[in-house]
N, C-alpha and C positions, 0 to 999 in steps of 0.2 A: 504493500500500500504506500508508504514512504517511498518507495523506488520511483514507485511510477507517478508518485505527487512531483517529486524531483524533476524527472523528463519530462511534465505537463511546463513545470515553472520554467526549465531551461526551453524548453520550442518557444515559449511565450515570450520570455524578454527578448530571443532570436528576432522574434515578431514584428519588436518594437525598438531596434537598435536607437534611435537619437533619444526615448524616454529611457532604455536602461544605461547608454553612457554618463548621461545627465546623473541620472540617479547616483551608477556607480562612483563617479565622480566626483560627487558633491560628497557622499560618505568616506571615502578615497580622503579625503581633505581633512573632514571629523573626526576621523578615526587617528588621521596623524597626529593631528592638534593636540587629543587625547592622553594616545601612546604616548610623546614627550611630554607631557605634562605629567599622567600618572607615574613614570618612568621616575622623571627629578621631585616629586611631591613623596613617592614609595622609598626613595634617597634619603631623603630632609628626613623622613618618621625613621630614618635606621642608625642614626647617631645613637652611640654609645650604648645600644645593647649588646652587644658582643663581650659586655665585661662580665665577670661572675659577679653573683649579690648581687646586681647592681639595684634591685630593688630596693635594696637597704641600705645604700649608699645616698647620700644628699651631699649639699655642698650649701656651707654658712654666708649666707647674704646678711649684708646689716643694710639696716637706714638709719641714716644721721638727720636729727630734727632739732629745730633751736628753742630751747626751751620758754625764751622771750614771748615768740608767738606761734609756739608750736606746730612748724611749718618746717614740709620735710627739705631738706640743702641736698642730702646726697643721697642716692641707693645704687648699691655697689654691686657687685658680684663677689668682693671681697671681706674681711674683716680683721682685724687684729693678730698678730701670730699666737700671742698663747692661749686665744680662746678654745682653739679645738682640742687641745691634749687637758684642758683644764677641765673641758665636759667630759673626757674619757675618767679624770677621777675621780667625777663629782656625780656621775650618774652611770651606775650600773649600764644602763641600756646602751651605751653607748661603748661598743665591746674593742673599737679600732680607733684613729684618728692618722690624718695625713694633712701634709700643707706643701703649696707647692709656688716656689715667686718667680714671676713674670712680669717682665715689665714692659713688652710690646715685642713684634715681630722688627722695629726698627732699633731697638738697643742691644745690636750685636757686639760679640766679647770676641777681641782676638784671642785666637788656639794656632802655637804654634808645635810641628814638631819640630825637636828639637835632635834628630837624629839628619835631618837634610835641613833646615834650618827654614823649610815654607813655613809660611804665615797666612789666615784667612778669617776673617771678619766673619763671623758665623752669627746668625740671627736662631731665634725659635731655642732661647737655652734654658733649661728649669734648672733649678734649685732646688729640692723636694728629698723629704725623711724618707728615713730606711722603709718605711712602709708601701712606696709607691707602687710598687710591684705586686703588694697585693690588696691593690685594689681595683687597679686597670688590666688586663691583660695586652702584656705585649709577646708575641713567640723571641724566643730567644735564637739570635743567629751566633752567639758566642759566650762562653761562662754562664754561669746560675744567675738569673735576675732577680731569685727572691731575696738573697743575700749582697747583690753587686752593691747596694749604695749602707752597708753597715761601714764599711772603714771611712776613718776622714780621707778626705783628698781624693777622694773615689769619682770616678764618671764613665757614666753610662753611654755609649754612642749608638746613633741611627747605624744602618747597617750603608745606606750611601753616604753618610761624612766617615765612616771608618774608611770607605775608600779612597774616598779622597786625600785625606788627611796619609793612609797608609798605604796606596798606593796600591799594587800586586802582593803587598803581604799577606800569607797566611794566618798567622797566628799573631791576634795586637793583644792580647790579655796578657796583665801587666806591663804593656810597655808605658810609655812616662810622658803625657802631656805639657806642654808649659801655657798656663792661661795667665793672660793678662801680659803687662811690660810694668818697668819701672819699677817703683816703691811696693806695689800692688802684683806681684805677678807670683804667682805660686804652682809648686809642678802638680799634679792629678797623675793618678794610674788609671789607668785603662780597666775594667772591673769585669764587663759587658757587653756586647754589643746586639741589638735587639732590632727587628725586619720593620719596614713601615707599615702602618696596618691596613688590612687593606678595608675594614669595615669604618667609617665614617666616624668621625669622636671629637668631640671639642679640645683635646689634647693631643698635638702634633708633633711633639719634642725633635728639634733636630740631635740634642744631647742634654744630660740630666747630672748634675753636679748633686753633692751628699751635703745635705743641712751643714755634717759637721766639715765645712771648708772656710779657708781662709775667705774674706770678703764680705757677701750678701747674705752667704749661708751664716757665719759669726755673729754676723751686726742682726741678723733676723731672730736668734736661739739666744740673742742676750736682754731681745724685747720684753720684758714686764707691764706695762701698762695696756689695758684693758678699755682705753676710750680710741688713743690716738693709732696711727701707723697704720692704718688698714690698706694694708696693700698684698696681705695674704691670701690665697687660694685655699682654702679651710673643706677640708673634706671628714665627713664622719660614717660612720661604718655603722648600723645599729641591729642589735639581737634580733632571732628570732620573735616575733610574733610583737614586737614592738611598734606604739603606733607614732607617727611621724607629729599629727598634734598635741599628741598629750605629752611629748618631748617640750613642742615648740611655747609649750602654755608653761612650763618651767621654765623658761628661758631669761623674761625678764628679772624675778628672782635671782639668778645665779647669775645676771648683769650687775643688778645691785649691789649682791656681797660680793662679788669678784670685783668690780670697776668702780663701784660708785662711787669714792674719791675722785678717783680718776675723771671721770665723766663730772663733777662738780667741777675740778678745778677748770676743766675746759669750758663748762658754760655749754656743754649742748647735751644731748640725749640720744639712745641708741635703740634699734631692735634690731635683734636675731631672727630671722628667719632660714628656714629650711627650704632648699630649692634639691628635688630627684634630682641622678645626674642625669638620668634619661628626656629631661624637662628642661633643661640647659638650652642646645638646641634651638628647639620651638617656641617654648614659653619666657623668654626673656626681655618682651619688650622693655622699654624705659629702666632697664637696670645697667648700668654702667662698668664701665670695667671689663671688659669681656675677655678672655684670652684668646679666643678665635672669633672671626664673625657668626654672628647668630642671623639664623631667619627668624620668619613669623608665622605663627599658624595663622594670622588674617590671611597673610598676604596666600600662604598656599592654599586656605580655601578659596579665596579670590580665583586664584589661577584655575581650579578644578570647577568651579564656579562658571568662571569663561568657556572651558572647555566642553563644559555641560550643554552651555548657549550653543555654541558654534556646532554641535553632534546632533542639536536641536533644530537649528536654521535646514541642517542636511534632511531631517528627518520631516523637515515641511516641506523640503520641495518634493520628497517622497508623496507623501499625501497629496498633494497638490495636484501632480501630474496624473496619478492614480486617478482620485477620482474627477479631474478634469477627462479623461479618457473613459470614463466607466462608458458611455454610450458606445463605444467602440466593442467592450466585449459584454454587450448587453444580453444579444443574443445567442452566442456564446453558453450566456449562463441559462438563457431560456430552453436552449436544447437540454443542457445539462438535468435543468432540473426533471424537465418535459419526461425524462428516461428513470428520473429515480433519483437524481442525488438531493442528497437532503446540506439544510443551511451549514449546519459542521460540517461536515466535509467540503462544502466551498469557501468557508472561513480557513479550513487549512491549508488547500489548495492553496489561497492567495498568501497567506501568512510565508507559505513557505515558501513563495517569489519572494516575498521580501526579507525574510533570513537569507533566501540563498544571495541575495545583491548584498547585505548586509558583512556577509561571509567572505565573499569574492574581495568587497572594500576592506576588510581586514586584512586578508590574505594578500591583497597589493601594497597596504600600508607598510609592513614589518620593513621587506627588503628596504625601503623607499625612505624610513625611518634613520638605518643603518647608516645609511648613504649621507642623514641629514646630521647624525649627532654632532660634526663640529660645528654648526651653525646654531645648532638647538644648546649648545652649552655655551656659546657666545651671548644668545638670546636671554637665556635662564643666570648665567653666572655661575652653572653649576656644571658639574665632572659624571655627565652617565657616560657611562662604558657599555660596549654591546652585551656584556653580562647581565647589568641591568634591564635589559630588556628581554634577552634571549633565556630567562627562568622560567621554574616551571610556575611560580606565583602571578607574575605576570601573564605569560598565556593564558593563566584558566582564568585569569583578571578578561584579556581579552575574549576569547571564544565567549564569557559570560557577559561581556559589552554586545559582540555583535549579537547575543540571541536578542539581548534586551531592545539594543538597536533596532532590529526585524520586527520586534513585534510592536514599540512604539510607533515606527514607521507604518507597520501593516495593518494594522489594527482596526482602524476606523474603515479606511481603504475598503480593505475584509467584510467588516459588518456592512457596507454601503450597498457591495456590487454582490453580496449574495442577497439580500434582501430584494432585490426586483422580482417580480411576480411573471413566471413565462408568460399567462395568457397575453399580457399587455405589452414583455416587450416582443415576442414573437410577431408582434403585428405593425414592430416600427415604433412604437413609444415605450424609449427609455426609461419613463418614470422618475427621471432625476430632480428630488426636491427644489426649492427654492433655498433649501438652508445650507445645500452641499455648496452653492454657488457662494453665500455667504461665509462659508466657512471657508472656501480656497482666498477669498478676499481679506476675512479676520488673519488668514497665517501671512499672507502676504504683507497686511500691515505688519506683524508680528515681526518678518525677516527688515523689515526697514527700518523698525526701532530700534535693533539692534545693532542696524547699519551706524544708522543715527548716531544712536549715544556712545557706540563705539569712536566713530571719527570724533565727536566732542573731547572724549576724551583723549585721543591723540594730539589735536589741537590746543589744548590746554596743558597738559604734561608738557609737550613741545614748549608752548609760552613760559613753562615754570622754570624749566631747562635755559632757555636763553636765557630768562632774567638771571638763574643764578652764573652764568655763563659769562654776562654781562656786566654784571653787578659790578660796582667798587668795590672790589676788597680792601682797599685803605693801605693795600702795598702795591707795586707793580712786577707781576711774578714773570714776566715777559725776561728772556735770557738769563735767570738769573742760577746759578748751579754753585748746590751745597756739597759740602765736602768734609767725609767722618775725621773727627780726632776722636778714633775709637777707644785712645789708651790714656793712660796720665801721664806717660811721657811726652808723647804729641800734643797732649794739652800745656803742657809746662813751656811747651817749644812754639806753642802760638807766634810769640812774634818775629822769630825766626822765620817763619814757612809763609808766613802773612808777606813781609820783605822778601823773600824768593819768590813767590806768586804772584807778586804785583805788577814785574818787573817782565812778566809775560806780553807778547804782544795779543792786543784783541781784548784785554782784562782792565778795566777803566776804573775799579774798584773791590777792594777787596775788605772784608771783614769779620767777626765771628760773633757767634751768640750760642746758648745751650739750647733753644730751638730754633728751628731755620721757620719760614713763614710759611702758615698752611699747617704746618707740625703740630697734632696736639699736643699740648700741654698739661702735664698730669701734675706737678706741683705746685699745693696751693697751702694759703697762708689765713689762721684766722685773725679776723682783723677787727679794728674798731678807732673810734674817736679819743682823743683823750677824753673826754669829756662823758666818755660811755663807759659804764661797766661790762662783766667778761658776759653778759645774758643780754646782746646785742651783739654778738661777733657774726662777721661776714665774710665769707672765702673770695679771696684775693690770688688769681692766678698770678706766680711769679715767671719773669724770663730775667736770666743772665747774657748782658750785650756787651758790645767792648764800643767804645764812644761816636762812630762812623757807621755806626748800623742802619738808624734812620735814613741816613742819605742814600747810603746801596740800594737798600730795600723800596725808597720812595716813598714811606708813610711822611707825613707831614707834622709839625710841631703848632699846636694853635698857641700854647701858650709858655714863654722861661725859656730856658736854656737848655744844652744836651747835656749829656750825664761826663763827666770827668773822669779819669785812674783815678782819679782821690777821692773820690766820692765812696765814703762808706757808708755815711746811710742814707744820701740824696738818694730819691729815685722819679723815675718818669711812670707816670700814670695814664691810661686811658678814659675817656670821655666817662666810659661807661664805669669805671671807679668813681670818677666826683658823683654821679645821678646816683650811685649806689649809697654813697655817705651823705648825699643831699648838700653837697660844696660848689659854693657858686664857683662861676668860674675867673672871676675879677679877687677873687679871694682866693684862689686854689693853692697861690705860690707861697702863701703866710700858712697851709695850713699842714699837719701832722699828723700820722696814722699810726695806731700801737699792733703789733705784732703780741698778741696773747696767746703763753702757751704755761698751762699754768700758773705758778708764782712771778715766772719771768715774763719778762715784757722789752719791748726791743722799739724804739719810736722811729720812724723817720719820716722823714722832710721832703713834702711834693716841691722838685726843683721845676718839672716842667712838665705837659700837658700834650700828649700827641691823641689825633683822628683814633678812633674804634678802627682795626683792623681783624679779620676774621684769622681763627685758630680755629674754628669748629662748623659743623656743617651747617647750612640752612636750616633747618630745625630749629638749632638752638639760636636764642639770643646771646650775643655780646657778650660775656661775661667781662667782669672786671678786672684789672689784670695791670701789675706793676713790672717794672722793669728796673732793674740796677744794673752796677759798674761789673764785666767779669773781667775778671783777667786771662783763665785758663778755660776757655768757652770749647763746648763739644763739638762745637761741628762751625768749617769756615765757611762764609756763606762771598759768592763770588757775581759781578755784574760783570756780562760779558757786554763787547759792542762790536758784535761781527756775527755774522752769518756762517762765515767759514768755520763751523761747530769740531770739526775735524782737528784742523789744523791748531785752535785754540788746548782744546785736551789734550793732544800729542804734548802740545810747549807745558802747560799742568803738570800733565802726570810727568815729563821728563824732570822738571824744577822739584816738583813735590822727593823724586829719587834721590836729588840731590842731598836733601836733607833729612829724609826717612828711608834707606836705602832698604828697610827690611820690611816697611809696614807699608801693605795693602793700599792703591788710591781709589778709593770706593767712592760714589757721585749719586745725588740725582738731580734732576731737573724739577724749580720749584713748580714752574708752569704746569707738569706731569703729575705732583702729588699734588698740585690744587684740585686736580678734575675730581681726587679721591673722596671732596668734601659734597659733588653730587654724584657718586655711582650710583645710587639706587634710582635716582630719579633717570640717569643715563638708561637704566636698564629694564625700569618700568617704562621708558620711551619704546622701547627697543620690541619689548611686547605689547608694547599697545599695538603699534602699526603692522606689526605680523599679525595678531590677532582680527585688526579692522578689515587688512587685504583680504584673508580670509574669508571672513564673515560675506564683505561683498563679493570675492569672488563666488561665494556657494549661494549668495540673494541674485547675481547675475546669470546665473546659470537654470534655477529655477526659473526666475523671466523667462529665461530665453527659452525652455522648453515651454511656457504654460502660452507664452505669445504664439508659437509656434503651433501648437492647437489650437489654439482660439483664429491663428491663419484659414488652417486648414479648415475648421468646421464653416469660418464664412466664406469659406474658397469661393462660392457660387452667386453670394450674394456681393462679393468685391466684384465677381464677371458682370454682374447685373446692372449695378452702380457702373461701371467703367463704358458699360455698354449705354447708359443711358445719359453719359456724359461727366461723370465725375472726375475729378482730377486726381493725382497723385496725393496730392497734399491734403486733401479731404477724405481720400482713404486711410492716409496712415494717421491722422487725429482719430479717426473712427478706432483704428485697433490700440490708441493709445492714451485716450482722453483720461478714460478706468482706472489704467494702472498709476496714470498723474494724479489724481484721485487720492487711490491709495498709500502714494506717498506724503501726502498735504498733509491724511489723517494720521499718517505716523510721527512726522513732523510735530506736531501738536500735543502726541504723547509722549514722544522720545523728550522732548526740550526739556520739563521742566524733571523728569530722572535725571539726564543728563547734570543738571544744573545739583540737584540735591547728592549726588554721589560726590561730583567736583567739589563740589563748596566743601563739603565733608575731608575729601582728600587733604586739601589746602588747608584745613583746620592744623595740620601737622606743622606748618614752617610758619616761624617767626618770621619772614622775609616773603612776601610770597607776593601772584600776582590778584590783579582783580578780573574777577570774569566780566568779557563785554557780550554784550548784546549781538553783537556781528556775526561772534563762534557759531551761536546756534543756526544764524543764515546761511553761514556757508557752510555748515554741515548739512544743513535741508538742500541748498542750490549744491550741493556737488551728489545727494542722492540721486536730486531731480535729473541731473548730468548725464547722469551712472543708468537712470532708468530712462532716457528719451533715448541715447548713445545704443543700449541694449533690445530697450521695443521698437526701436526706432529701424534698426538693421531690417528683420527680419519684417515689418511692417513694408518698408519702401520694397525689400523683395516680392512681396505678397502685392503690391499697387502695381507693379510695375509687369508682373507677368501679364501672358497672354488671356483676355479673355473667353476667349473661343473652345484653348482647352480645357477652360472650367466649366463649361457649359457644353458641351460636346454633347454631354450623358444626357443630359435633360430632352 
């Protein structure tokens, strides 16, 4: 019975090749959309389960709140170092504890060996207790990992930096690192070495240093205080059948007797929270700190969301063209039934035309998909590999798409064309409602609204993208390239390498600061008035510059002087500092800020007054943000005035050799890490406009078949008109007045979704644009475009044929 439903549904689409290309084609398109979408959204949900426990694993977020007006300042992903091993002794349930420090993928540590004497700037470096090993699973490509980080001086390596670093050596366990240079450099053995993973984890280590090390691991395990320093990665491990709130409801309690001095003398206030590590990931909006980038579960339901639409728009022109054609196998079903077949069996007959086109688009989709993934991880941001797709979780993902596919698509289709009665249409009338016509007209609206408020939102993403594109940043990041002084020796040697570099041709200015511009800024300072007590403090971004900064960089001074070598506690403040303390600006240069930490207190002196320039993304506002004298600045930041980009780095990096003959000349361009402050919006551009082409190409395509029958059914009556004198132009309004129609009324509904999802978007940036009135017009005038361009073809073919052979038959 199935066999032969099969060879009924294939002769038939044979039947009708320009309705099943259509068809297949449009799902063809859905199905792809889908496949990459479900592919990197089934990605994003597989972060960090591949650990053991990990259900019992969390990681300590705090939020810092001011206790003045009880208004949260921070929420970190981080917290204090001796919080976690302090709940390990203070609460049974809590059976494990790990911490691990990180301070960005851009504060790389030189490692050199010291067997050939390379050297290389390595980013992605932890810090992390003997216990790391067992809480994350890494496979081991060298030595025991559960053991490797108990000795001091211990490290752990990737299994591609142990090559690097060791070349074609076989065997690196115990051989002998040297990290760091200068006063600060201390040797490490080799403990470890462990494979990259291949399962998804918000922890990427290119190498893992042992708490007890000379440096960050020292100064982190000699931490005491309970309010300040949150700059740990705090993980806890908890028992058996232990619940994660009734932990997290003790928490403030064992804030109090552990910190609460602590947290008094600072003037603010804290909470512990518990974050899965499984929940890292997805769930991290608005929490800061992150050591890898996190998505959003909005944003991938969004995505699957779209994907839904676009599999949707396919499955209306399904219906559309179906039962626009039912008059065509009217009779058909009248014989059928005329002999015995009953209404279920011609609902499956049809149903299983449209699984089997549903099935066929599946099956053209995979290869096609294959072919697309480095486009599709351009588009997404994201790393699927043909694994991910070629599972067996995914296929039964897909086969269960296309059945669902088929039968959405078939469905109605189905119950339409078996419902005709033989006596009536055996005699030439189809029987076809007046609600079938309205309902091919309802989906058609349907595919335009989506046209619609799709392009809206291309157009507006795009607007939000130039502006911040556009924007003043309050620096001028045009030519300008920063350059690591990754060690403290290179920092001490500043003006040394400052005097060889300058003396380069093409190099107009040279200068240093501990961030380059663009760069966040992670160091900040609590602040107040004299005049204020420590339950008014206000975080105060700091930079260290060396006195020629502002002019490199092109920020501007509104008010005083630039900062001196001898300035010890002068400093330059941004705009958005005085609005923060409430400092006029004709007053700014009389007035004083206290550094509160503590009993101590540290005063200094607003010397001068520069423009707000951005360190953080559109989203956020301005922060407040001081700047002082450095001497031994992290990184030299360089204004180039030539084109020839080549020939300027050659003359760099040769001067730079001259004075650091052993350390690394690492670069980048400011221009290039400013884009980094809009990627997401770059990316949400990127799928909008794939997603819009789509959409219209599968609303274009439906036209163009549903026009295409509506040709042919007035075949006779366009011979009639033409014969009785009408013109071209009168015929093709005739086949396309309707569908302009149906665009107007979409028009009308699309606009103001369109506008309510936008507005919403836009709620997210402090910087942002204003939606005009125009968007919605030229989203309506380029549907209208899309649909005159597409009924329009197939219309002027349809006016312009011969009358004679439409009429021949008559």
């Amino acid at each position: 019975m199935f066999k032969n439903q099969l060879k009924i549904a294939w002769r038939s689409l044979k039947k009708n090749p320009l309705q099943t290309g259509i068809n297949i084609l449009s799902l063809t398109v859905g199905t792809i959309c889908c496949l990459i979408i479900i592919s990197y959204v089934n990605a994003q949900f597989g972060y960090d389960t591949h650990h053991n426990d990990v259900a019992s694993v969390y990681r300590i977020r705090t939020k810092i709140k001011s206790i003045s007006n009880n208004s949260i300042n921070a929420d970190v992903a981080t917290s204090s170092p001796p919080i976690a091993f302090a709940l390990k002794e203070d609460f049974p349930e809590v059976v494990d504890a790990c911490r691990v420090v990180y301070f960005g993928s851009g504060e790389e540590a030189l490692i050199r060996n010291p067997k050939n004497n390379q050297s290389y700037y390595e980013s992605k470096g932890y810090v992390a207790d003997s216990t790391f090993f067992k809480f994350f699973n890494y496979t081991a490509a060298e030595g025991n990992l559960a053991t490797a980080l108990e000795k001091p001086n211990s490290i752990v390596l990737s299994k591609k930096l142990a090559s690097k670093l060791f070349k074609n050596e076989n065997q690196i366990i115990n051989k002998t690192l040297v990290i760091g240079a200068g006063e600060n450099q201390f040797n490490a053995t080799v403990t470890g070495v462990f494979n990259e993973p291949t399962t998804p984890t918000h922890l990427n280590p290119n190498y893992i240093l042992c708490m007890n090390s000379p440096g960050i691991g020292e100064y982190t395990n000699n931490i005491s205080n309970f309010a300040t320093q949150n700059f740990a990665y705090s993980y806890i491990k908890l028992g058996a059948n232990v619940s994660k709130t009734s932990l997290e409801k003790k928490l403030p309690k064992f804030l109090l007797d552990r910190g609460g001095i602590d947290l008094a003398d600072m003037g603010f206030d804290k909470k512990l929270l518990l974050q899965s590590v499984t929940d890292i990931h997805l769930h991290s909006k608005g929490i800061d700190k992150q050591i890898e980038e996190v998505s959003n579960i909005e944003y991938l339901y969004a995505l699957l969301f779209l994907a839904f639409i676009v599999q949707l728009v396919a499955c209306v022109n399904f219906i559309n063209l179906s039962t626009a054609r039912a008059s065509k196998r009217a009779k058909e079903i009248g014989v059928r039934k005329a002999i015995g077949a009953q209404k279920s069996s011609l609902v499956q007959q049809f149903l299983s035309e449209s699984i089997l086109i549903a099935f066929l688009a599946v099956f053209i989709s995979i290869p096609i998909v294959l072919l697309l993934l480095p486009v599709a991880n351009v588009l997404t941001g994201g790393n699927i590999e043909p694994e991910h797709i070629l599972n067996l979780k995914i296929l039964l993902l897909l086969g269960s798409m296309g059945l669902l596919t088929g039968l959405i698509a078939g469905i109605y289709p189905a119950l339409v064309l078996s419902s005709f009665k033989p006596s009536k249409v055996l005699k030439g009338a189809t029987e076809l409602q007046s609600s079938n016509g309205l309902l091919r007209r309802g989906l058609v609206v349907f595919q335009f609204v989506v046209s619609i408020v799709l392009t809206v939102s291309v157009i507006i993403v795009s607007q939000q993208l130039k502006f911040a594109k556009q924007k003043d940043l309050g620096f001028n990041k045009d030519n300008l390239l920063a350059i690591r002084l990754g060690t403290q020796e290179l920092q001490q040697n500043f003006s040394a390498i400052k005097s060889q570099l300058q003396g380069v041709s093409g190099v107009s200015s040279v200068t240093g600061s501990n961030n380059y511009p663009s760069r966040s800024i992670m160091g900040d300072l609590a602040m107040r008035l004299p005049s204020q007590d420590d339950n008014n403090l206000t975080s105060v971004f700091y930079n260290g510059i060396t006195p020629n900064y502002l002019e490199t960089i092109g920020t501007k001074m509104i008010k005083g002087r630039k900062l001196r070598e001898t300035d010890s506690t002068g400093i330059l403040v941004n705009m958005a500092t005085l609005n923060a303390f409430n400092i006029d600006i004709e007053n700014a240069l009389a007035a004083t800020i206290v550094s509160s930490y503590g009993s101590e207190t540290e005063n200094y002196e607003i010397v001068g007054v520069t423009e707000n320039f951005h360190f953080e993304d559109f989203k956020q506002a301005i922060s407040p943000m001081l700047m002082y004298s450095e001497t031994e600045p992290d990184w030299i930041v360089a204004k180039l005035e030539t084109n020839n980009l080549k020939s300027v780095l050659s003359g760099l990096e040769a001067n730079w050799k001259k004075v650091n003959p052993y350390a690394p000349f690492e670069y980048v361009f400011v221009d290039k890490e400013t884009e980094k402050l809009y990627a997401e919006e770059q990316k949400l551009s990127k799928i909008s406009i794939a997603f819009t082409i789509l959409a219209i190409l599968i609303s274009c395509l439906g036209l163009f078949g549903l026009v295409s029958y509506v040709a042919e059914q007035k075949k006779k009556e366009i011979g009639i008109r033409k014969v009785l004198g009408a013109s071209v132009k009168s015929v093709v309004q005739l086949l396309t007045k309707d569908f302009l129609k149906l665009v107007l009324v979409a028009f009308v509904i699309a606009s103001p979704i369109a506008y309510y999802f936008m507005q919403n978007w836009l709620q997210d940036f402090t910087y942002k644009i204003e939606i005009k009135w125009w968007v919605f017009l030229l989203a309506g005038g380029f549907a209208m475009l899309i649909t005159i361009v597409t009924v329009g073809f197939q219309s002027i073919k349809s006016a312009i044929a011969n009358p004679v052979k439409s009429l021949r038959t008559e």
